[in-house]
N, C-alpha and C positions, 0 to 999 in steps of 0.2 A: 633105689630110693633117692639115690644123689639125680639122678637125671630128670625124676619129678618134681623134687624143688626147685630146679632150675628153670622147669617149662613153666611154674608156677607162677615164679618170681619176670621172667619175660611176659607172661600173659599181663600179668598185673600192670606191667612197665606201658606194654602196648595196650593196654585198654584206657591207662592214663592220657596215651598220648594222643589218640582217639578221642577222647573226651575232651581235651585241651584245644584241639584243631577246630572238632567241630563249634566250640562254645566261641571263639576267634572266628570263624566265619561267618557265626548265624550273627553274631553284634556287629561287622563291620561287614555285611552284607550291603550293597547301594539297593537303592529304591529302585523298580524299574522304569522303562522309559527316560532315563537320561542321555540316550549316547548324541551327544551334542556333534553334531557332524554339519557342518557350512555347508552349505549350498553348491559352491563351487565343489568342493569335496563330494556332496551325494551326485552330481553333474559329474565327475570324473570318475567314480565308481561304477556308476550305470554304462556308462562309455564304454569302458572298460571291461563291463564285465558283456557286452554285448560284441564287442570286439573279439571277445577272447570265444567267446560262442561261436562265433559267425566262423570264426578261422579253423574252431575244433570239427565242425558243423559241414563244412566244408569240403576236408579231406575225407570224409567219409564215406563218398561215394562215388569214388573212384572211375574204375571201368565196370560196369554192372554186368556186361555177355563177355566179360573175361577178352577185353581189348577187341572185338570183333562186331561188325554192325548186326543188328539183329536183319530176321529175314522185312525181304521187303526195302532195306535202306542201303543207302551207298557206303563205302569204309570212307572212314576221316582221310583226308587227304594227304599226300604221301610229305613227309618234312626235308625240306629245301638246304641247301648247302648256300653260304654266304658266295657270294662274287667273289672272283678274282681280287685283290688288289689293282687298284688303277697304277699304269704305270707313266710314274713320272723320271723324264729324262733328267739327267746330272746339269745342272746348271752351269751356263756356259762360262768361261772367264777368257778374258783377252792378256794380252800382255803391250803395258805398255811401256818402251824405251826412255822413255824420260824419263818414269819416277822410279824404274826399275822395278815393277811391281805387277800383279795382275790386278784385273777387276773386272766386274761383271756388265757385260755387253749385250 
């Protein structure tokens, strides 16, 4: 009996608060059509959201014959290794007796 007063009195509690929210959001509900958004704002959203398409959009198709050309085409061409380093020689330096010193000649 003690445990059905209890769900009783929780029902009641929660059907008030229920009541209370919904009465708070139907009075201070906005009108629609107001979301005030600048120009520049709907200009950087659209960007944005074309941006972010373009790049999802994108990776999405990959290698389609599983990295291999189909029949009939040539394979993508084989990927290059960068050049050597140029080599540059140690810069020369003289020595001069008078100032006791080197410098470069």
């Amino acid at each position: 009996m003690a445990i059905r007063d209890v769900v009783k009195r929780s029902g009641r509690g929660l059907a008030a608060a229920v009541a209370l929210v919904a009465a708070v959001s139907l009075t201070a509900a906005p009108t629609p059509a107001q979301a005030r958004v600048s120009t520049g704002a709907a200009v950087g959203i659209g960007l944005g959201a074309f941006a972010l398409g373009s790049a999802l959009g994108a990776g999405a198709y990959g290698y389609p014959y599983g990295g291999y050309a189909p029949y009939g085409y040539y394979a993508p061409a084989p990927a290059y290794y960068y050049p050597p380093p140029a080599y540059y020689p140690a810069p020369r330096s003289c020595w001069d007796p008078y100032y006791r010193r080197y410098y470069a000649c």
